[in-house]
C-alpha positions in Angstrom: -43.2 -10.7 6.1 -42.7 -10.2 2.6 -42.3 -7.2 0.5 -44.9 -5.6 -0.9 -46.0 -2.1 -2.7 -48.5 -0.5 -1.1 -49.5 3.6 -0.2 -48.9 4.2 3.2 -51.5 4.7 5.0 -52.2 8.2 6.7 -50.0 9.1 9.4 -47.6 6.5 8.4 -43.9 7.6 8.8 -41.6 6.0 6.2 -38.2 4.5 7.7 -35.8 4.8 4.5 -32.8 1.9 4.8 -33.0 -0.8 6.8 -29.9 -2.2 8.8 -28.4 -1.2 12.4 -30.3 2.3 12.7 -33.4 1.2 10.5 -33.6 -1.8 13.3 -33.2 0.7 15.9 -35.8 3.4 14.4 -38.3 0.2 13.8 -37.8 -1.0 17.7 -38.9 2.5 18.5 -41.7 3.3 16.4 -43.0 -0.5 18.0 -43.0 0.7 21.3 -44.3 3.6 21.3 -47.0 2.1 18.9 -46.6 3.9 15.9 -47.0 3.1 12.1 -44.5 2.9 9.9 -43.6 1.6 6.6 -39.8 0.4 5.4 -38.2 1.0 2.3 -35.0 -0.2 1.0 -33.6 0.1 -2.4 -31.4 -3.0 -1.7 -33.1 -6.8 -2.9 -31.8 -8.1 0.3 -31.0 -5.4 2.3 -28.7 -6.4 6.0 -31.5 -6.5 8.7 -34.2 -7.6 6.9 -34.6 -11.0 8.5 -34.6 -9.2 12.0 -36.8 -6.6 10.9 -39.8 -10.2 10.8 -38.8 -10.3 14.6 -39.2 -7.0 15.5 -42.3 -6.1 13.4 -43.7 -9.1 12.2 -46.0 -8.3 8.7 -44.1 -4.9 8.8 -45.1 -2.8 5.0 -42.0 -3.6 3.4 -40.8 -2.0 0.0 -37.5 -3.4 -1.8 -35.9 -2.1 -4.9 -36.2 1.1 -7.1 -39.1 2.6 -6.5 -41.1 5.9 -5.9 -41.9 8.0 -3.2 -44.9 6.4 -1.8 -48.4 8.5 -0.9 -49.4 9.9 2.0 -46.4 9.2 4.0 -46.3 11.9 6.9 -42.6 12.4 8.2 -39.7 10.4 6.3 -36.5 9.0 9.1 -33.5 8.5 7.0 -30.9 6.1 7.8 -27.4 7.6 7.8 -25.9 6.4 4.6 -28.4 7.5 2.2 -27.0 10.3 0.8 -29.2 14.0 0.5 -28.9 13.1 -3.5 -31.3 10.5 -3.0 -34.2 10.8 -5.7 -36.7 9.9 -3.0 -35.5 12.2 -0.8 -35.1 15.1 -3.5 -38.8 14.5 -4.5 -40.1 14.4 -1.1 -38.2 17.9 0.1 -40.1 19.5 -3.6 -43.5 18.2 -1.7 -42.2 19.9 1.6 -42.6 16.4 3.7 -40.1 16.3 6.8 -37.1 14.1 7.1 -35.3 13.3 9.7 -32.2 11.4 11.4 -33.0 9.1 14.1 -30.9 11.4 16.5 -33.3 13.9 15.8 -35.9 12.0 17.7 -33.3 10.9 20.3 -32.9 14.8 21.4 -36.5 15.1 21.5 -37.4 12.0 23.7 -34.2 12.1 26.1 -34.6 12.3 29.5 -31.6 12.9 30.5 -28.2 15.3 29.1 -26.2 14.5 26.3 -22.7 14.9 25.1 -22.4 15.3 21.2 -19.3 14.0 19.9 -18.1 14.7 16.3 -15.3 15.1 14.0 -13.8 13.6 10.7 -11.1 11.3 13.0 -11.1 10.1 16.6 -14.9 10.2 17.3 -15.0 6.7 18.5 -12.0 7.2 21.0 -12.9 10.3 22.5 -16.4 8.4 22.9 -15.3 5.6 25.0 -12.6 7.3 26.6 -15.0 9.9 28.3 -17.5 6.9 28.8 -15.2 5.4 30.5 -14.4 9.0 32.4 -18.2 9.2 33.9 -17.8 5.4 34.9 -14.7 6.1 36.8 -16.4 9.6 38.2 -19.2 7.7 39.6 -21.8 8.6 37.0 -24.0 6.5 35.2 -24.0 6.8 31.6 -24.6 5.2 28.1 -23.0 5.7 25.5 -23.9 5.2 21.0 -25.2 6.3 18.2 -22.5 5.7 15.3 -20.5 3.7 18.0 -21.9 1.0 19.1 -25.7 1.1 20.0 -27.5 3.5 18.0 -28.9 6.1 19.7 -33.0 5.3 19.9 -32.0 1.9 21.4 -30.4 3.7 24.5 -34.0 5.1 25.0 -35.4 1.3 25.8 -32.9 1.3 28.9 -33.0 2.9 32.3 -32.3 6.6 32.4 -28.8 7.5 33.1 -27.1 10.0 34.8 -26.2 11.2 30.6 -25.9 9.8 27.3 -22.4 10.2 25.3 -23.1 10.0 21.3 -20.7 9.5 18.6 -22.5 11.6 15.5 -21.8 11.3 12.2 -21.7 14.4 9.7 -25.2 12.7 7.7 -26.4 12.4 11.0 -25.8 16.0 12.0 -26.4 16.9 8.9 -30.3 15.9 9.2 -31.1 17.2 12.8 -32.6 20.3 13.5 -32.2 20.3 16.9 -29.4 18.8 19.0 -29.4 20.3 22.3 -26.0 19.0 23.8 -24.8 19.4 27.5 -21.5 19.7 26.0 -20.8 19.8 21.8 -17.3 18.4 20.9 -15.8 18.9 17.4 -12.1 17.2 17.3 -11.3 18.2 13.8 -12.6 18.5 10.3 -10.4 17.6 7.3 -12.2 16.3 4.0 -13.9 12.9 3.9 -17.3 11.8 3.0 -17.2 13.7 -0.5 -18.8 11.0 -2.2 -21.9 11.5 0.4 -22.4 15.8 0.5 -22.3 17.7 -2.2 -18.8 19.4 -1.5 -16.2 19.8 1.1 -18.5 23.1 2.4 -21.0 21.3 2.8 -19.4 18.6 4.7 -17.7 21.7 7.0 -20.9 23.1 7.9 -22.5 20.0 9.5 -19.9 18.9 11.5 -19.7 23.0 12.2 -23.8 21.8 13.2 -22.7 20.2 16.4 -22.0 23.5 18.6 -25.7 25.3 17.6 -27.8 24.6 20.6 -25.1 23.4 22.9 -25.0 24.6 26.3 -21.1 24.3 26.6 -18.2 23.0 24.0 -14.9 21.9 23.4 -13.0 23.3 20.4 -10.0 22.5 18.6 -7.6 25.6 18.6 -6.3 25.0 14.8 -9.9 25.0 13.8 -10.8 28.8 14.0 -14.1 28.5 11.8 -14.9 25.7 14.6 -14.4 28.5 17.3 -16.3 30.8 15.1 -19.1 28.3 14.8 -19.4 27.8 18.7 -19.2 31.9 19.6 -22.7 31.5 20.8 -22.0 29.1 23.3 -22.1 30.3 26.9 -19.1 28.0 28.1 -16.2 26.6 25.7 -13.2 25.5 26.6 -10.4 24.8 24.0 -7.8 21.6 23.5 -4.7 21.6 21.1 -0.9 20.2 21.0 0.4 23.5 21.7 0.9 25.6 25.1 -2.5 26.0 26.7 -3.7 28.9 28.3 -5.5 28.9 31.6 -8.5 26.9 31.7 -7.6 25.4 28.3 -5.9 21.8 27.7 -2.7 21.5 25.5 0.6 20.2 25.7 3.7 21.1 27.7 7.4 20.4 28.0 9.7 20.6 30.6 13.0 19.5 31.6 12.9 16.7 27.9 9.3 15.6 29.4 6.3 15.8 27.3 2.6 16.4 29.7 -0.6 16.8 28.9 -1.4 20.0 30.7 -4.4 22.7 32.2 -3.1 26.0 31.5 0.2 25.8 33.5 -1.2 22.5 35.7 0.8 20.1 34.2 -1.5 16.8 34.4 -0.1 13.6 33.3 3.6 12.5 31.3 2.9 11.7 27.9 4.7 8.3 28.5 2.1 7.1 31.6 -0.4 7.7 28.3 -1.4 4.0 27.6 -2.5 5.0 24.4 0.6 6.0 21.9 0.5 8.9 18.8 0.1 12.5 18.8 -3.4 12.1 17.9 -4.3 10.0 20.7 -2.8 12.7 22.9 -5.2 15.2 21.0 -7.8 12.7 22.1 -7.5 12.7 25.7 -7.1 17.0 26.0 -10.6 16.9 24.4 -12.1 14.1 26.5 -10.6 16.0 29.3 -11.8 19.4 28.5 -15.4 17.4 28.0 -14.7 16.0 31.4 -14.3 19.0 32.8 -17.3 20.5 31.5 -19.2 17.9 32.9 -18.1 18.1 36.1 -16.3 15.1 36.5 -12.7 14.4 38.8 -9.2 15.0 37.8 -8.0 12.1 39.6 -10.7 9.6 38.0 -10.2 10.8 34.2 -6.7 10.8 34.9 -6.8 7.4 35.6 -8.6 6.1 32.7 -6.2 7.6 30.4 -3.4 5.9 32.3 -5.2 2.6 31.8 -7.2 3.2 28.3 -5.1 1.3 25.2 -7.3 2.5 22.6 -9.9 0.9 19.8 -9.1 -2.2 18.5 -7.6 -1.0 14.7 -6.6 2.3 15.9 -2.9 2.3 16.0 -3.0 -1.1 17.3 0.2 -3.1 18.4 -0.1 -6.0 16.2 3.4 -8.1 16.7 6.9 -7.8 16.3 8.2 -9.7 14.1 12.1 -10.6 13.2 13.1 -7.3 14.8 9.6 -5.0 13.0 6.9 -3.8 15.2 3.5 -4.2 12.9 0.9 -1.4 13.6 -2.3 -1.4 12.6 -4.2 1.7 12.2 -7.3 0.3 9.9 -9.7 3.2 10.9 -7.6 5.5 9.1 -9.6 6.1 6.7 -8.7 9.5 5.4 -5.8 11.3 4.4 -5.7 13.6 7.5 -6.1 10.5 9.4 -3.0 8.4 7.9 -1.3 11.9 8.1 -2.1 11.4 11.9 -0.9 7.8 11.9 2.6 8.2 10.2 3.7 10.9 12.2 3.4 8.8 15.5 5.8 6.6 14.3 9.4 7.8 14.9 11.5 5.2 12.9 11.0 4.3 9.4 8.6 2.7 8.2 6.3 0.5 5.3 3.3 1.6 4.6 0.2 -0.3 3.8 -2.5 1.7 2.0 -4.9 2.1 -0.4 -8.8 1.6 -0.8 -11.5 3.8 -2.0 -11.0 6.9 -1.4 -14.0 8.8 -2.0 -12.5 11.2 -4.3 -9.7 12.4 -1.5 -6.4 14.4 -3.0 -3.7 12.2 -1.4 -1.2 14.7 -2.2 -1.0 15.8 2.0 0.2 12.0 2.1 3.5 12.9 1.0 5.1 15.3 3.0 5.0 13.6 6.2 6.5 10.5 4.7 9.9 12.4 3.3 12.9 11.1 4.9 10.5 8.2 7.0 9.2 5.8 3.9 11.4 2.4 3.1 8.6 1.8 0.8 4.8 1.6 -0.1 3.1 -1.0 -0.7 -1.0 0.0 -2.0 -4.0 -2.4 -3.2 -7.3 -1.7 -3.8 -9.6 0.9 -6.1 -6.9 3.8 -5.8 -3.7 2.1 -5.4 -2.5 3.9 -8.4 -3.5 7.5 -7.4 -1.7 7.3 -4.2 1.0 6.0 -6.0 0.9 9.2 -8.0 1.2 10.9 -5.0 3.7 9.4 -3.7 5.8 9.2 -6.7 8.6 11.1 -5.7 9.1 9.9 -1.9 10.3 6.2 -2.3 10.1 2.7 -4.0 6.0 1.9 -4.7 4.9 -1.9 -4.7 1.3 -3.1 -5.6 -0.5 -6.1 -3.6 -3.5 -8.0 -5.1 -4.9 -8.6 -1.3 -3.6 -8.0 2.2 -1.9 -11.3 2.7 0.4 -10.3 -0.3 0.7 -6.4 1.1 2.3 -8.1 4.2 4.7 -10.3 2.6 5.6 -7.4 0.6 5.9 -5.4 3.4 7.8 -7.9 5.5 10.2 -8.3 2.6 11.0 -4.5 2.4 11.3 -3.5 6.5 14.6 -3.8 8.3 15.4 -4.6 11.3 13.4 -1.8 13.9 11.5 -0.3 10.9 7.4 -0.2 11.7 5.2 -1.9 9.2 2.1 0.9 9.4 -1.2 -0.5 8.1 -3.2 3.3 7.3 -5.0 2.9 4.7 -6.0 6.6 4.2 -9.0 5.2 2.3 -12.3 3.3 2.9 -12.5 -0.3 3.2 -15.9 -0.9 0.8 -13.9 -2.1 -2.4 -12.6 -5.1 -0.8 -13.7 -5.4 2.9 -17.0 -4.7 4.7 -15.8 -2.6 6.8 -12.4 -1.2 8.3 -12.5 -3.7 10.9 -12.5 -6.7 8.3 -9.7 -5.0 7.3 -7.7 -4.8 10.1 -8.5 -8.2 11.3 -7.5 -9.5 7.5 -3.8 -7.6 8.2 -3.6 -9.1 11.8 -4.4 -12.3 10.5 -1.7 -11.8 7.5 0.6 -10.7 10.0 0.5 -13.7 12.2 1.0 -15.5 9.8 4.5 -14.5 9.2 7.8 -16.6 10.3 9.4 -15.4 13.5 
C-alpha cells in the first residue's frame, strides 16, 4: 500500500483519520464490501501499517491536502475537530458526514445503552457491563472504551450493546436510538475541540433525543430539560432520593446508597472509594434498573468492582503516605471530584494541557486540605496562579521529580493525589502513560 492522490471514485465514502476507529470503520466497509478511500493529514499516521492488513492497496491520502472529488458520504474519526478545513468545505458542498456510531445505530441488531458525560463514562461503562454479566445477560460493551463500536458488529449478537460516547462522537450522529441514554455530568472540557462551552453542552445534551428511557443527574436541570421527551427517566444524585430515584442516605452515622427510602448497600461495602464513584454506581444502578436487571446481582458487582486502573487508584503507601493515582482526571471538575474524596491532607500532583480550562474551581476545595502543590507540564504556571493563595507551589521538570517532590513535602498519613486536572498530550500519550509513569516513580521510592 502506498499513499497516493487520486479522485475517488463514485460512490466512494471517504474515512477521514486513520487509527483505532479509522481501523474499525475500514474493517467494516471490507465486509460489507464497500469502497472507500482514507485520508490522514498525518505523514505517518498510528494504524497505517494495519490499515495494509486489513485493506491491502487501500486509496490512501497523507498530508495537507484537499477535499477530494466525487466522494459520496465523509465518516469522521473522533478527534478531528468540526473546524477542520475539509470538513468546512465539504458541509458548503452539502456532502454528509458522519461518526462511525452513526452507522452502528443503524446496523445494530440488538438494544443499546448510550453512556456519556464529561467524567466517569468509562466506569459507569464497565460497571453496568459487568451488571448484565452478573444478571445473566449477554452483552458487549465499546465505542470510546475499549472496542470501538463497528467492531462489536463483526461478533455474535448480544442480548445489548453498552457504549461509552464521546461529545465529537455525539456531536456527529443524527440518530442514536438508545434503550436507555445516560448523561452523568457536564462540566467544561474539550474547548480546544467545539467552538465554545455551549456547544460542548448541547452534544452531550444529544444523548437523551431518541432514547426510549434515561438516567439523569439531579444537579444538571438543563440535562432534565433536555430528556423531557423521554417516556421513562429515572434520576441519580448524592442527595436524598425520592421514590423510584437513586441517591444517598444516612442513618444512625452510616452512609448508603439508596432507592427512594430502600436503603441498598453501606457506602463502606463499596469496593470502589470517592464521592464520585458513589455518583457512579446510583447511575449504573438507575441504568440497571431500566434495563430490567436484579438488585441482588448489581448489588454484587458494586461490592466487588475496584474501579479503572488510573481512576483513584491505590498506588502504595509509603513511609506512613498513601499514594493515589487519579490520572484520568483530566479536567478541573474531575480533580475537583478527586480531592474531595480524600479526607486528610494532601500533595497534589498536577498540571498538563489544559485545553484552555479556568482552574480557578481548583482552589476552593483545596483550602484547609493542600500541604503543597507540586505542577509540571504546558500549564503548570496557570494553575499555580490559581492556586496562589492556598499553599506552598513547587514545579517538576517530569514525574519522577513531581514524586520526589511530593514525597519530600507529605507527612506522615498525608495522601500524595496524582489529578492532573489536565490532558496528558504535552508530555505523555495518553493519561494512562501517565499514570503508569507516576506508579512507576512511586515504586521507586525508599520504604
Amino acid at each position: 500500500m502506498s499513499a497516493v492522490n487520486k479522485a475517488a471514485s463514485p460512490g466512494k465514502d471517504l474515512v477521514l483519520g486513520l487509527g483505532a476507529t479509522g481501523l474499525s470503520i475500514a474493517r467494516y466497509l471490507r465486509r460489507i464490501d464497500h469502497d472507500a478511500m482514507f485520508l490522514d493529514s498525518r505523514d505517518e499516521p498510528p494504524g497505517i501499517d494495519e490499515l495494509a492488513d486489513v485493506w491491502p492497496d487501500a486509496d490512501v491520502i497523507l498530508g495537507k491536502m484537499k477535499l477530494p472529488g466525487n466522494v459520496e458520504r465523509i465518516i469522521v474519526s473522533p478527534g478531528i475537530s468540526d473546524s477542520d478545513e475539509l470538513l468546512q468545505d465539504a458541509r458548503q458542498k452539502n456532502l454528509e458526514i458522519v461518526s462511525d456510531i452513526e452507522i452502528f445505530a443503524g446496523e445494530a441488531r440488538a438494544p443499546f445503552v448510550a453512556i456519556t458525560g464529561s467524567n466517569g463514562k468509562s466506569t459507569v461503562t464497565t460497571l453496568l457491563y459487568h451488571m448484565c454479566r452478573a444478571a445473566g445477560r449477554e452483552v458487549l460493551a465499546g465505542g470510546n472504551l475499549g472496542e470501538p463500536a463497528l467492531d462489536l458488529l463483526d461478533e455474535d449478537t448480544p442480548d445489548l450493546y453498552v457504549l461509552e460516547l464521546s461529545s465529537f462522537q455525539l456531536q456527529r450522529t443524527k440518530s442514536l436510538p438508545a434503550e436507555v441514554a445516560v448523561l452523568l455530568n457536564v462540566s467544561p472540557d474539550h474547548l480546544d475541540w467545539h467552538a465554545d462551552e455551549a456547544e460542548y453542552r448541547q452534544s452531550k445534551y444529544r444523548v437523551y433525543r431518541e432514547a426510549r428511557a434515561a438516567v439523569v443527574n439531579r444537579a444538571d436541570a438543563r440535562a432534565a430539560e433536555a430528556a423531557h421527551n423521554v417516556a421513562r427517566v429515572v434520576t441519580f444524585g448524592l442527595d436524598e432520593p425520592a421514590d423510584e430515584h437513586y441517591g444517598i442516605r444516612r442513618e444512625d452515622e452510616h452512609v448508603y446508597l439508596a432507592r427512594g427510602e430502600t436503603l441498598l448497600i453501606e457506602v463502606k461495602d463499596m469496593a470502589m472509594v470517592g464521592l464520585h464513584n458513589q455518583a457512579n454506581a446510583l447511575a449504573a444502578l438507575a441504568a440497571g434498573e431500566l434495563l430490567g436487571l436484579d438488585m441482588p446481582a448489581m448489588l454484587q458487582v458494586i461490592s466487588e468492582f475496584p474501579g479503572l486502573p488510573h481512576r483513584m487508584q491505590f498506588v502504595a503507601r509509603k513511609a506512613a503516605v498513601d499514594y493515589i493515582n487519579d490520572s484520568k482526571a483530566t479536567n478541573v471538575a474531575a480533580a475537583v471530584a478527586s480531592i474531595q474524596s480524600v479526607d486528610n491532607s494532601l500533595v497534589l500532583i498536577a498540571g498538563g494541557d489544559g485545553k484552555g480550562a479556568d482552574f480557578s474551581d481548583l482552589a476552593a476545595p483545596l483550602e484547609g486540605k493542600l500541604r503543597a502543590a507540586v505542577l509540571l507540564g504546558k500549564d503548570a504556571e496557570a494553575i499555580s496562579n490559581a492556586l496562589d493563595t492556598v499553599m506552598p507551589v513547587y514545579f517538576a521538570r517530569d514525574m519522577q521529580d513531581a514524586v520526589r517532590q511530593a514525597a519530600a513535602c507529605a507527612e506522615s498519613d498525608d495522601t500524595v493525589l496524582l489529578a492532573p486536572a489536565c490532558a496528558s498530550f504535552d508530555q505523555y500519550a495518553n493519561y494512562a502513560a501517565r499514570g503508569e509513569a507516576f506508579c512507576e516513580a512511586v515504586l521507586r521510592l525508599p520504604r
